[in-house]
N, C-alpha and C positions, 0 to 999 in steps of 0.2 A: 504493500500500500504506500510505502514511501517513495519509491518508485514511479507510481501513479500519480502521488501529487506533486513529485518535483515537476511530472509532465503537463500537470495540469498550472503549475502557477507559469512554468516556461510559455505555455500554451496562452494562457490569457494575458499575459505580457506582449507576446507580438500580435493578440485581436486590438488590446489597449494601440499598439505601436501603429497598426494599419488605418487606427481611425473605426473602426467596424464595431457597431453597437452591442454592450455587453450587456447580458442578461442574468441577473439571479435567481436561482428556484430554490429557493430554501424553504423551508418543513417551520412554521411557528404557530404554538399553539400555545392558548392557556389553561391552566391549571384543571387536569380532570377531561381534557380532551373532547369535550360537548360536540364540537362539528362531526366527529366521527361517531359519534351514536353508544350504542352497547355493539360493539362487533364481535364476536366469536371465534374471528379467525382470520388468517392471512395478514396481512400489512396493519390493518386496522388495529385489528385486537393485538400486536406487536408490538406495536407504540404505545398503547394504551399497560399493557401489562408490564412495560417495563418502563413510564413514565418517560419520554424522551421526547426532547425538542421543544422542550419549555424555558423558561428563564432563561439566564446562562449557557443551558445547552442549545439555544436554540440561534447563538450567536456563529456568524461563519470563523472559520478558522484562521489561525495566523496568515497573513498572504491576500486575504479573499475579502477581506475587507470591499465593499463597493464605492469606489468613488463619484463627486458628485456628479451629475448628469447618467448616471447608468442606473438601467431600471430594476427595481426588487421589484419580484412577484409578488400579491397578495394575498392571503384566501385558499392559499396550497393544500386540499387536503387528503390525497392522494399520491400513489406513486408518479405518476406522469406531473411532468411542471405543467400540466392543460388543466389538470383536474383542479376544478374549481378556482382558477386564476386567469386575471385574463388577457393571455397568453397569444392565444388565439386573435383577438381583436388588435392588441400591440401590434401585434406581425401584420395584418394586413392592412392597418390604418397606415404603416409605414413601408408600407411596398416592399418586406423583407418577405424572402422566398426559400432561399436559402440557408441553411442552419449548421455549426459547428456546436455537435452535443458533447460534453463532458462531465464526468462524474462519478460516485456511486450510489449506489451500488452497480454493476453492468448489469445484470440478470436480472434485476429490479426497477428502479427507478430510471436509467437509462434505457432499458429495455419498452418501459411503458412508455417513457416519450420520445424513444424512435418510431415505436410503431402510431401511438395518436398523432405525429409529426405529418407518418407517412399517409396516413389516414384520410389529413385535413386536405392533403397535396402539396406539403412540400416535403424539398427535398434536403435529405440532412446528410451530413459528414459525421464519421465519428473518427477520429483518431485514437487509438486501442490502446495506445499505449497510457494514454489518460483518463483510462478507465481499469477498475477492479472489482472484482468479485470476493467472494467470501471463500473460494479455494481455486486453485490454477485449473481444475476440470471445468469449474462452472464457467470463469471468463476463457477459458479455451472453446468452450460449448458457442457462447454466446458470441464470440469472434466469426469463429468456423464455421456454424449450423445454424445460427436464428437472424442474426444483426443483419446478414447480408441480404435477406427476404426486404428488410423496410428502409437499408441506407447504405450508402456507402461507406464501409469501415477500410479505413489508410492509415500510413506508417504515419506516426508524428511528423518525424522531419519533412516529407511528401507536404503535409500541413501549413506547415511553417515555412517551406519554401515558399507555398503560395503566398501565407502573407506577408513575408519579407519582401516580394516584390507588389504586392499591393502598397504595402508602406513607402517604398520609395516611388513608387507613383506616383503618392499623397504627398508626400515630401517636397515634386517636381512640382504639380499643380498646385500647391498653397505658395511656392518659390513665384512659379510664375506670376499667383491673383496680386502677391505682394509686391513684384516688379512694376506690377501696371498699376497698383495703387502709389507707389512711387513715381509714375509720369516714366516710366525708362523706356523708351523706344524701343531700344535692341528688343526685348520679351514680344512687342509684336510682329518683329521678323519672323516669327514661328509660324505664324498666323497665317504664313503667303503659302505655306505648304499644304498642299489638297489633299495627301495623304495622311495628314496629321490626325494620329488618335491616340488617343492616354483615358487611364482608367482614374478616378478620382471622385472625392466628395463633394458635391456640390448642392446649399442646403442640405446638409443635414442627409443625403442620401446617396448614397455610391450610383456611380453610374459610369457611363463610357461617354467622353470626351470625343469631340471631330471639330475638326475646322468651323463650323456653323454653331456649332454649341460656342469654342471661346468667344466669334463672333459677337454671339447674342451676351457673353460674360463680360464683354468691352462695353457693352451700350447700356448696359446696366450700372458700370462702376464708372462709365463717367457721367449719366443722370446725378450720381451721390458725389461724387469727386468735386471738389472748388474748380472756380474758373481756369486759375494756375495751371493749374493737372491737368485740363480741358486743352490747354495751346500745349502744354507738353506729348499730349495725346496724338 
């Protein structure tokens, strides 16, 4: 498990580093467990028998702190981060389609929200290695024979490649909005090129960049830009 979570804090360090919205599903509940009922068995009666994810246990762990602007779930009361949280409407008010799950339990709690992920239709990543189970048969189970029916499961690193160069995307494209809020000409030399495309954030949402997209990102920033900036334009 230690193992699991070095991958996981390496892992939401380069979501933090790419710019790409982080999400928290954590388990809080108050005293006596009421949202879950009388249960008898499975998950429910689990947490309830062994009093867990109240108080202080129900704080995330060193690392996982959430900083501000990233969203905690609410209302969690379920394996699946869907179950009773809303999860579901976050994701599609913000035109997120795509999902990097991480966590544990794998056979549990990661399991129920790859498959209600895959359910809703989207499509999710899991990288395995930041994920654990309760014995190496069950996350080998869960790698090998079930995860791959509702997501894609990939090597860490595979992961992280992707968003090491998402990040330096984001890096390119916040370089450049900053050049042209500076008046610096050179940054719209770029602009003459018809094959120009870059991936980047733009409000608040990832998208893919083309020559007509910065286009329309100049006439915007010099509506808000001073005169000055205007003749340097």
């Amino acid at each position: 498990r230690d193992d699991a979570r070095d991958a996981q804090l390496t892992l939401l360090a380069a979501a933090r580093a790419a710019r790409l919205p982080v999400i928290h599903a954590h388990l809080r509940f108050s005293p006596g467990h009421a949202p879950l009922g009388r249960a008898q068995f499975g998950l429910r009666a689990a947490i309830q028998a062994h009093d867990v994810w109240t108080g202080d246990g129900a704080e995330p762990g060193e690392g996982f702190e959430p900083l501000p602007g990233e969203h905690v779930l609410s209302g969690r009361t379920g394996a699946s981060a869907f179950c009773g949280t809303e999860l579901d409407r976050y994701l599609r008010n913000n035109g997120i389609e795509r999902l990097i799950v991480a966590g544990f339990a794998a056979h549990v709690c990661v399991l129920a929200t790859l498959i209600q992920a895959h359910d809703l239709g989207y499509t999710a990543v899991v990288p395995h290695e930041s994920t654990a189970a309760f014995t190496p048969e069950q996350h080998r189970l869960f790698i090998e024979q079930i995860a791959p029916h509702f997501g894609w499961i990939k090597p860490l690193a595979a992961t992280l490649d992707h968003l090491e160069r998402r990040a330096a995307a984001v890096a390119a494209v916040h370089g450049f909005l900053d050049a042209l809020r500076a008046g610096d000409t050179r940054a719209l030399a770029t602009l003459l090129d018809p094959e120009l495309r870059v991936e980047g954030v733009m409000d608040g949402a990832w998208c893919r960049w083309d020559r007509p997209t910065y286009l329309e990102r100049v006439r915007r920033l010099r509506r808000s830009m001073p005169l000055a900036a205007h003749r340097k334009l």
